[in-house]
N, C-alpha and C positions, 0 to 999 in steps of 0.2 A: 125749198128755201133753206138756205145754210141758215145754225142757230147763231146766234150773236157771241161770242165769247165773254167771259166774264171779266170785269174791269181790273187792271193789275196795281195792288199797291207796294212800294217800298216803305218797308219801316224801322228806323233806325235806333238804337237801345230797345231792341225786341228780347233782350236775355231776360229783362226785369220790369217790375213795377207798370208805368205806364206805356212804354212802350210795349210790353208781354202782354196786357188786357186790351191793347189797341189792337195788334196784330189779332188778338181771338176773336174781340170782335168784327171785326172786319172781312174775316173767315167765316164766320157765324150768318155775315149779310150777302156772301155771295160775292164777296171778292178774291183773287188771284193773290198771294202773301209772299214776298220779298225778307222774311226776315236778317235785320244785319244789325251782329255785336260782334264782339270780341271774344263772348267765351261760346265755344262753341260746342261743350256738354250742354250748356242752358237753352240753346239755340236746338239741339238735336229732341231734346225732352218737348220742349213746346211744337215743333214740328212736327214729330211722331204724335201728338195731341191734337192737332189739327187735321192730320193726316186720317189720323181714326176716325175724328169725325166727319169724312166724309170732306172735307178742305181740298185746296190745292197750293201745294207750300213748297219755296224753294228757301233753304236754309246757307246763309253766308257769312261765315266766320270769320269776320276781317276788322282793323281800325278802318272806321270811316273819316278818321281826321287823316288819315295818308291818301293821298288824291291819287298814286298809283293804282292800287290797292282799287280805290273808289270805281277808277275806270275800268280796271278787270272785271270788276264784276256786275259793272252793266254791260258789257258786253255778253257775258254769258247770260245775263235776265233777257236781253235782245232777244238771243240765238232759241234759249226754252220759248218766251213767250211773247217777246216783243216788249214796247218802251209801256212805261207804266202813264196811269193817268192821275196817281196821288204819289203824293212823297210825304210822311209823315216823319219829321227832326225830332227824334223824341233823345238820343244821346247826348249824356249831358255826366260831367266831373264836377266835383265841387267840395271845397275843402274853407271852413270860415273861419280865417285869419286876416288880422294886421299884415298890409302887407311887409312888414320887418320880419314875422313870422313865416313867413310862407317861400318854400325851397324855387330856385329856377323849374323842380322839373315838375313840380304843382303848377305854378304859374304855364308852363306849356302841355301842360294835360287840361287844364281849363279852358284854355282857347282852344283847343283840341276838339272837343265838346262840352259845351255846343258849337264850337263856330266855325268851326273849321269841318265838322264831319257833316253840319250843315248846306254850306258853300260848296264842298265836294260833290257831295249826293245831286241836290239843286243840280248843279253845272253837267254833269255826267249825263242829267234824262231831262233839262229843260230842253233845246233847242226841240227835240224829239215831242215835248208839249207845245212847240209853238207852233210847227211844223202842222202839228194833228187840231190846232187851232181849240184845245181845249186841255184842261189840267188841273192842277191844285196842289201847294205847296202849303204845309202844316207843320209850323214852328211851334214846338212848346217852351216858353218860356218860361221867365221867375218873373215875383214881382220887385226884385231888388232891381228890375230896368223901367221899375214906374218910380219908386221911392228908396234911393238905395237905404242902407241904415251900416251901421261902423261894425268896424271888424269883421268884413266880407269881400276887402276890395281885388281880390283878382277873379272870386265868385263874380263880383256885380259887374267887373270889367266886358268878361265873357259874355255874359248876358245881353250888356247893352253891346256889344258886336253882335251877336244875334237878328236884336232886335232893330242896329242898321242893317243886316243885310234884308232883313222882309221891308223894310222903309224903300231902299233901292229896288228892291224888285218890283216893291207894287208900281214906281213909279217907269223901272222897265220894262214892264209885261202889261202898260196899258192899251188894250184894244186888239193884245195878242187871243184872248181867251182863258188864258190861263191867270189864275187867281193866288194871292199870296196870303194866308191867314197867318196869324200869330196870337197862339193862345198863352190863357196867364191862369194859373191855379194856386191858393196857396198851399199850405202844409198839407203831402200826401202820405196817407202809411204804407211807404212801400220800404226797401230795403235802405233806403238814404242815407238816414240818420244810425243805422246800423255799421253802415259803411264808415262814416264818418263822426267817431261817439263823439268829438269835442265839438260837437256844429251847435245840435238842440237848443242849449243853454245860451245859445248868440241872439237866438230869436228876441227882436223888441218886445219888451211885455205886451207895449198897446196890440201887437200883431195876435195874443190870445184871442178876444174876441171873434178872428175868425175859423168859421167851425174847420175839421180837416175834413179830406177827402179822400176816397178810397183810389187804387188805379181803374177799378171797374166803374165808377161814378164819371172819372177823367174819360176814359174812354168811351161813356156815352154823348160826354158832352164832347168829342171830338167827332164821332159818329153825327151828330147834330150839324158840325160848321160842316163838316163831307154833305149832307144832305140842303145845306142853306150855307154857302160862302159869307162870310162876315171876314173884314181886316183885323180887329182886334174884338174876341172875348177875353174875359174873366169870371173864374167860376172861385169860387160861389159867390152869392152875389154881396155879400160882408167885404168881399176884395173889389167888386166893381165900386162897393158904394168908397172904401178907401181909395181907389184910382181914379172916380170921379174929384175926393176932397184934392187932392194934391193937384190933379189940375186946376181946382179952382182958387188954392191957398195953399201957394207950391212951399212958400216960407214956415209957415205956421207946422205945415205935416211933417217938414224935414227937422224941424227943432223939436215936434213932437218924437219922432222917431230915434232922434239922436238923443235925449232923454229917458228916452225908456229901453234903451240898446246898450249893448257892450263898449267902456268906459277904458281908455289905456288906464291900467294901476297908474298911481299919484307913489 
């Protein structure tokens, strides 16, 4: 009896932070690893790392927001090993400004990723899931598409296009098998805010309260919705208990938010 093959993931912002601790572990549980960013020194480090241990890793250095690009290289993830059974959206740009602040080509590196390198990946290895009558699509979001707060808006724009496209899918991939998750984390310590030194300081006060998270922390709890499909988490639970108040007192949280957020100068 031939042995079963191991299940193949793609996953996207694999150079850093959460997508680089998703892709390990996932490696780690005996999955087939799709890594895809842009920088493809970071891409070759973590590959060679996975490699050693004993992993099976195909490394792809490409923009996932250019849908060229996106479909070259499932074709060649096909020809190695066939269509994948996860897709993990972990690429994401983000830059927190007023939008008077914020350049044209900010504004299209943000829809870029997430939402665009999202929609790409998705469209390239769904039918291939509907096809195989089973799947899993794993959007990581922000929580600026539950509650936005000021001074973030082509950040938050991006986001909430994310979080339509897992809205649309769940509603087109009913009864295909394949399932659409959308996860929500707050503040993680990955390279982010290094990326982006003027962001930090935007965060609403009230948003301290919640504790931050590691990408290995993110990455078990994405390991978790892999093992038990849910449409929407949030971790930790400081952030579920804030996206519970907003749905239930959408007015009150949005005035609290705008209150303890970043203010145009007077």
């Amino acid at each position: 009896m031939m042995a079963k093959s191991p299940p193949i993931a793609v996953v996207t912002g694999a150079s850093s932070g959460i997508g680089a601790a998703s892709a390990l572990a996932l490696a780690e549980n005996g999955w087939r690893v799709v890594l895809v960013a842009r920088r493809a020194d970071r891409l070759a480090t973590l590959a060679a790392g996975i490699a050693g241990a004993g992993g099976e890793v195909l490394a792809e250095a490409l923009d996932a927001a250019d849908g060229a690009a996106v479909d070259a290289m499932a074709e060649r993830v096909r020809a190695a090993w066939g269509a994948p059974s996860l897709i993990v959206n972990s690429a994401g740009a983000g830059t927190w400004r007023f939008l008077e602040e914020t350049t044209a080509a900010q504004i299209d590196a943000m829809i870029g990723a997430p939402y665009l390198a999202a929609a790409h990946t998705c469209r390239a290895f769904i039918a291939d899931m509907i096809a195989a009558g089973r799947g899993q699509l794993i959007h990581i979001g922000s929580p600026a598409s539950i509650i936005p707060w000021p001074g973030a808006t082509a950040y938050t724009a991006s986001r909430w296009a994310l979080r339509g496209l897992h809205e649309a899918l769940r509603q087109d991939l009913g009864g295909t098998g394949v399932r659409s998750s959308l996860v929500y984390f707050g503040e993680v310590s990955s390279e982010y805010f290094e990326a982006n030194p003027d962001s930090h300081e935007h965060i609403p006060s009230l948003a301290s309260w919640i504790p931050v998270s590691t990408p290995e922390t993110c990455a078990g709890v994405i390991l978790g919705v892999v093992r038990r499909p849910r449409p929407v988490v949030c971790h930790p639970f400081a952030l579920r208990l804030m996206a519970w108040t907003a749905a239930l007192a959408p007015g009150p949280t949005r005035w609290l938010i705008a209150r303890t957020g970043r203010r145009h100068d007077k």
